[in-house]
C-alpha positions as semicolon CSV with decimal commas, in nm:
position;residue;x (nm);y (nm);z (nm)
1;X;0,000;0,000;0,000
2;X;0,115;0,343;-0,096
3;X;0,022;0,645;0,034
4;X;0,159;1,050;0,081
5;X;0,020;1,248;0,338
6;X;0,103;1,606;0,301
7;X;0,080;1,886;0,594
8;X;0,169;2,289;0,585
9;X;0,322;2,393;0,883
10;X;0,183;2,662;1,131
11;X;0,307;2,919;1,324
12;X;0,242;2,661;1,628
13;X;0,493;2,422;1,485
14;X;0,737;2,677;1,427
15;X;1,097;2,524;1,550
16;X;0,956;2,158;1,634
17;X;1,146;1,854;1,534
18;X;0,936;1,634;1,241
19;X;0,941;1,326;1,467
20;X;0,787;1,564;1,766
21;X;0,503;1,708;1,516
22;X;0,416;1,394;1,384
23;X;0,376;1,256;1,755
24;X;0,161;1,521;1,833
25;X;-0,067;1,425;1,503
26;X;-0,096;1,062;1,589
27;X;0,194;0,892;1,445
28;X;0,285;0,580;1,694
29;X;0,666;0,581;1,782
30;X;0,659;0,230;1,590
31;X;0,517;0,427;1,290
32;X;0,841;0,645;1,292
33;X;1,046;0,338;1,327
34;X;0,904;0,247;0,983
35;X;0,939;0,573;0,850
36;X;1,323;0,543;0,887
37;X;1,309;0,226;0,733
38;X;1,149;0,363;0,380
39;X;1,380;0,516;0,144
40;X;1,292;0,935;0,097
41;X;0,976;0,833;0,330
42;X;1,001;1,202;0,451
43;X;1,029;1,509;0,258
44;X;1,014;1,874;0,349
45;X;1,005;2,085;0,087
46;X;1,081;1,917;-0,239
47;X;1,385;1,766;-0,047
48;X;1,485;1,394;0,165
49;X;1,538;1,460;0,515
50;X;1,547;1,366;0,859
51;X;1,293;1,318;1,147
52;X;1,547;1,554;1,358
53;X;1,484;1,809;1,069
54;X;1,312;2,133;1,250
55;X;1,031;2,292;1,094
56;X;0,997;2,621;0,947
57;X;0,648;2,791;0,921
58;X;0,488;2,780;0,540
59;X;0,704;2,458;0,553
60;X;0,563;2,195;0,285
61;X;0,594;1,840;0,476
62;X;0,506;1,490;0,290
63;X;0,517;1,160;0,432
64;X;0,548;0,873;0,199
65;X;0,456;0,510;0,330
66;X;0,504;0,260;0,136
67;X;0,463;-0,094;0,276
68;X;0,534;-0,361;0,063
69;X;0,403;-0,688;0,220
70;X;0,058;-0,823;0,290
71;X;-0,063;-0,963;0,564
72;X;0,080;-1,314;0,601
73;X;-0,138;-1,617;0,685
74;X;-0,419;-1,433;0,507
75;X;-0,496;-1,598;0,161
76;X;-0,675;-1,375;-0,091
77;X;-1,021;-1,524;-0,174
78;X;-1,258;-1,368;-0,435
79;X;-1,536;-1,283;-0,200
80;X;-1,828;-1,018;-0,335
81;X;-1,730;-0,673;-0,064
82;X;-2,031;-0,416;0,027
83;X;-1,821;-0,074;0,046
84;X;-1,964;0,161;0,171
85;X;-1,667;0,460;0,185
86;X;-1,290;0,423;0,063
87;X;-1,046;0,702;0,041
88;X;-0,678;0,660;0,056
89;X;-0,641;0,620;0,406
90;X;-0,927;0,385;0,533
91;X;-1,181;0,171;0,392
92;X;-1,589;0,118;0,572
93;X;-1,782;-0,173;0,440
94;X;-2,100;-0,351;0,523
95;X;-2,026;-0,708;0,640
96;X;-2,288;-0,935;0,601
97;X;-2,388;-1,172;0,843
98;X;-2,231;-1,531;0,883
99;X;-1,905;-1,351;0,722
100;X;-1,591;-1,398;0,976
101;X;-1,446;-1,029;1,015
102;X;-1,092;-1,211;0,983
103;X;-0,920;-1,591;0,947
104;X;-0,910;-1,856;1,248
105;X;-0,912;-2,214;1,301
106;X;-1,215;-2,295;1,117
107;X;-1,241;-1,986;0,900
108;X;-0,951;-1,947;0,728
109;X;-1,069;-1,903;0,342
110;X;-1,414;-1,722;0,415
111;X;-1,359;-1,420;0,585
112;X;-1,348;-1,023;0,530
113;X;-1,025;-0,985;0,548
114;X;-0,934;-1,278;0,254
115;X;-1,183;-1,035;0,066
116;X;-0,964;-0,713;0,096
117;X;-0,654;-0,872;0,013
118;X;-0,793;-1,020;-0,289
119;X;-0,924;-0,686;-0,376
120;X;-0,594;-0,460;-0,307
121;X;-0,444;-0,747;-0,512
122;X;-0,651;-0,690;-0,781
123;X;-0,535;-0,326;-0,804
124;X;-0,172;-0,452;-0,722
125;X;-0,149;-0,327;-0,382
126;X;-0,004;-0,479;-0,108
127;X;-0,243;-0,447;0,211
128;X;-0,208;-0,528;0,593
129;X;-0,570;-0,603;0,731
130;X;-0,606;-0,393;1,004
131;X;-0,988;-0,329;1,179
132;X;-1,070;-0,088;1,394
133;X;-1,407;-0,263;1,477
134;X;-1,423;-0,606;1,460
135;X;-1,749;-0,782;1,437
136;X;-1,849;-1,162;1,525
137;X;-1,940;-1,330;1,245
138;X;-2,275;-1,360;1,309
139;X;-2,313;-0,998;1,349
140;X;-2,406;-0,737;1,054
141;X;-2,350;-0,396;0,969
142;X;-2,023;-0,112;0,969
143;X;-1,693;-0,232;0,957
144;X;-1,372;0,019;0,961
145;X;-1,025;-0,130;0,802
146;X;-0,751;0,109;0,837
147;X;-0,541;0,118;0,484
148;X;-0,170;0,148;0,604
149;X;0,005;0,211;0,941
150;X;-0,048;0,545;1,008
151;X;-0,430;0,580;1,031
152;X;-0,440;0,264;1,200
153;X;-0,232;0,377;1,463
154;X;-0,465;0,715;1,471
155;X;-0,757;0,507;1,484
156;X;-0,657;0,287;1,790
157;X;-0,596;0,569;1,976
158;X;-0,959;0,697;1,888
159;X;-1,105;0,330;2,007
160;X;-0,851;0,355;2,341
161;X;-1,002;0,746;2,407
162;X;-1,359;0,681;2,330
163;X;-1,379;0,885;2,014
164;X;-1,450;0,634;1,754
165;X;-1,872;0,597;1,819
166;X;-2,015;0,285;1,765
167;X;-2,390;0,273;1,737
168;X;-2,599;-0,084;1,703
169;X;-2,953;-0,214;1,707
170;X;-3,074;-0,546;1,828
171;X;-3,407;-0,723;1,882
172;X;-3,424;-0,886;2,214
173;X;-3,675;-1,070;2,372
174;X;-3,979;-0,879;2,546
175;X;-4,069;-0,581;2,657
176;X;-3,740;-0,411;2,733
177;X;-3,799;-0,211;3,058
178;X;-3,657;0,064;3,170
179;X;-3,674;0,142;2,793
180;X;-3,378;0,316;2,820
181;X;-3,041;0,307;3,046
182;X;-2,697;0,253;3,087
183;X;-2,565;-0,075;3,198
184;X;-2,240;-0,072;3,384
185;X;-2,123;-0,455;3,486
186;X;-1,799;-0,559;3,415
187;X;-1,726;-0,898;3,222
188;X;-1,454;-1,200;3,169
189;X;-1,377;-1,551;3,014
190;X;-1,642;-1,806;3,115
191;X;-1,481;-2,036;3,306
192;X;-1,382;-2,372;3,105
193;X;-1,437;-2,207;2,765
194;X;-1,247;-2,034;2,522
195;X;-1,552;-1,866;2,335
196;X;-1,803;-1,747;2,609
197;X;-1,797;-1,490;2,829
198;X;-2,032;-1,375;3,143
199;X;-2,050;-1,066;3,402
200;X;-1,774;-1,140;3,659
201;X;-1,743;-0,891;3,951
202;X;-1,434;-1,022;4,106
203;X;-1,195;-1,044;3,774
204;X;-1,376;-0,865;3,494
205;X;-1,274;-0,557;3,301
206;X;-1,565;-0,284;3,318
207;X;-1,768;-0,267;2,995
208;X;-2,069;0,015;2,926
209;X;-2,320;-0,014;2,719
210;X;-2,595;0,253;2,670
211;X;-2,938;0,129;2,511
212;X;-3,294;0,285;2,463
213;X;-3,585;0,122;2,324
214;X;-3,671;0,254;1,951
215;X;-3,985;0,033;1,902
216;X;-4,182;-0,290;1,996
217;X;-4,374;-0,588;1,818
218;X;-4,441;-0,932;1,832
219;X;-4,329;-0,952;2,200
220;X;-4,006;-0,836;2,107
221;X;-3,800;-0,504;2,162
222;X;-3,630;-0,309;1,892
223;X;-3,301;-0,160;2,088
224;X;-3,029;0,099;1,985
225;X;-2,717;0,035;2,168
226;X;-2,393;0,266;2,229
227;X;-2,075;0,112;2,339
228;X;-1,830;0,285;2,534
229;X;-1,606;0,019;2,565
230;X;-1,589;-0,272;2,348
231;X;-1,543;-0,624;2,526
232;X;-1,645;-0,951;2,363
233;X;-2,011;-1,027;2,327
234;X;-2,065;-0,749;2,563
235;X;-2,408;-0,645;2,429
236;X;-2,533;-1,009;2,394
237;X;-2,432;-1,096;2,741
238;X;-2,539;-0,733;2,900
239;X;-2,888;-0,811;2,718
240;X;-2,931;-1,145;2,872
241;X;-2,794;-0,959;3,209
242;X;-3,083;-0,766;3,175
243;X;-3,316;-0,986;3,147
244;X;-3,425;-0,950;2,787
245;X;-3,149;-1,147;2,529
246;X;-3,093;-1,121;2,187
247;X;-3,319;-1,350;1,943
248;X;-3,093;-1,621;1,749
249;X;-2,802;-1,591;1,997
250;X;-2,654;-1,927;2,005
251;X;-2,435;-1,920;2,274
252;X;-2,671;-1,674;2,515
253;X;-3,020;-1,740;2,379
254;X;-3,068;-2,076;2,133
255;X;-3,413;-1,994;2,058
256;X;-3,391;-1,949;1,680
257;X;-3,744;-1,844;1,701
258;X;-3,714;-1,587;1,451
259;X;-3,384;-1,576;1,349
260;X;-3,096;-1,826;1,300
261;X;-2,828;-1,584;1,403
262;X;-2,775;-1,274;1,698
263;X;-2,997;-1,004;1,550
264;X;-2,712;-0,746;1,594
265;X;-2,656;-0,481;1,357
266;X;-2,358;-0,240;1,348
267;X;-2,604;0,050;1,249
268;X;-2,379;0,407;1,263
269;X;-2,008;0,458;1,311
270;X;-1,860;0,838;1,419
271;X;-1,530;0,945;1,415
272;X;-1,248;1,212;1,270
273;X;-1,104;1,121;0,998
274;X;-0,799;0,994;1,103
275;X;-0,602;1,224;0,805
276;X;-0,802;1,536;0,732
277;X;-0,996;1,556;1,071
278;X;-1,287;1,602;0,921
279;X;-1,620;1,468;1,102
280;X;-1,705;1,107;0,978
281;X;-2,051;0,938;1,024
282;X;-2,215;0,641;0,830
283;X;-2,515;0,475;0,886
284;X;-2,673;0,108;0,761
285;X;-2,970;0,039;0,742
286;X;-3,132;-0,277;0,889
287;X;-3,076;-0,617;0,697
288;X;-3,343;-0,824;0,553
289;X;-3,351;-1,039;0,822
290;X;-3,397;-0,796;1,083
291;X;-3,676;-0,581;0,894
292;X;-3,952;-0,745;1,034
293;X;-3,962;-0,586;1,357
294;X;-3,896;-0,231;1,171
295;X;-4,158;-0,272;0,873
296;X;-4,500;-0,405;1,183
């Protein structure tokens, strides 16, 4: 993957070492590492130079990455892709349910990410699958892949400092009540499994989830959810906590009564863009097998 990122410098900046500015814009100190590795990876006005190189205001700096190698252990696979936004720096997509966000064990052909590489292939790119948001497979909706180092390093710090928003909708069982809160309970591994987890007060990490009822039918509850932290199942098993789990879920609720899988949707995704700054937002809308409680 190849990409420049240019930046005029302001009065601010004035006298700052490159490796100190691009520190203070989001560049991890393994991304600088990388940088050093790169032939002519940085130039300041027309010209090769150092990351000790002090700035000058009016300065004209570009950083070139180049990265040459795809991810190993991750086949490409022709695999149809729903994109929903690509620019040169990240890449938002719809996943489809029963799609594997990347390889393991059992998936190792089928996934997302064997998708994007065959696709940057295609366009003979090299490509690193990096997510900001993974997804279970059995879970719809957004998905953000960072396109080279440097906005994937931006974006984890966004995830780590709660500025990468992360909106869903389920349909759980009942009559949600309150119809709207904030659940606080921390979870862990299940005991004697590698998949599950469950709420554990003594070792778990703290996980929040937000939630508010948008609409209810058939005995069941149509909920918007907001994450601020993002642990494993942690809507599915804050649901159930509740009293009121997810339809389909077959590890917390086997019911299959209406559906055959977790009806959980990545609906919106906010953020900066990791690059320009500028204010992101996308929304999907349900999938067909989730329409039913919408469309009554």
């Amino acid at each position: 993957m190849k990409r420049t990122i240019s930046y005029t410098i302001k009065n601010e900046d004035e006298g700052r070492k490159i490796s100190g500015f691009l520190r203070e814009t989001g560049y991890s100190y393994q991304n600088l590492v990388e940088l050093k590795k790169i032939p002519e990876s940085v130039i300041l006005n027309g010209e090769p130079v150092y990351l000790n190189t002090r700035l000058k205001t009016g300065d004209a700096l570009e950083i070139r990455i180049t990265e040459t190698e795809s991810s190993k252990h991750i086949p490409p696979v022709d695999i149809p892709l729903d994109i929903v936004y690509e620019d040169g720096d990240i890449i938002v997509l719809n996943k489809p349910a029963g799609m594997p966000t990347h390889p393991s064990r059992n998936n190792y052909e089928n996934t997302l990410a064997n998708g994007l590489v065959k696709y940057y292939q295609d366009m003979g790119e090299d490509f690193v699958f990096r997510c900001t948001n993974r997804l279970d497979r059995d879970t719809s909706g957004l998905i953000l892949v960072s396109k080279h180092m440097v906005s994937a390093s931006i974006m984890g710090d966004m995830v780590r400092e709660r500025r990468f928003s992360r909106e869903y909708l389920a349909i759980c069982r009942g009559s949600v009540t309150p119809k709207a809160g904030t659940i606080d309970v921390p979870l862990g591994r299940k005991s004697g499994s590698i998949i599950e987890r469950c709420v554990d007060y003594e070792n778990g990490e703290r996980a929040v989830t937000h939630y508010e009822v948008m609409k209810e039918a058939y005995g069941h509850s149509l909920v918007k959810l907001k994450l601020d932290t993002g642990r494993t199942h942690q809507i599915r098993i804050h649901m159930k906590h509740l009293g009121f789990p997810l339809i389909g879920d077959y590890l917390y609720n086997p019911d299959f009564e209406r559906m055959n899988r977790q009806a959980l949707h990545s609906y919106r995704i906010r953020f900066e863009h990791p690059v320009t700054g500028e204010h992101m937002e996308f929304t999907c809308p349900l999938p067909e097998d989730m329409k039913w409680i919408d469309e009554a």
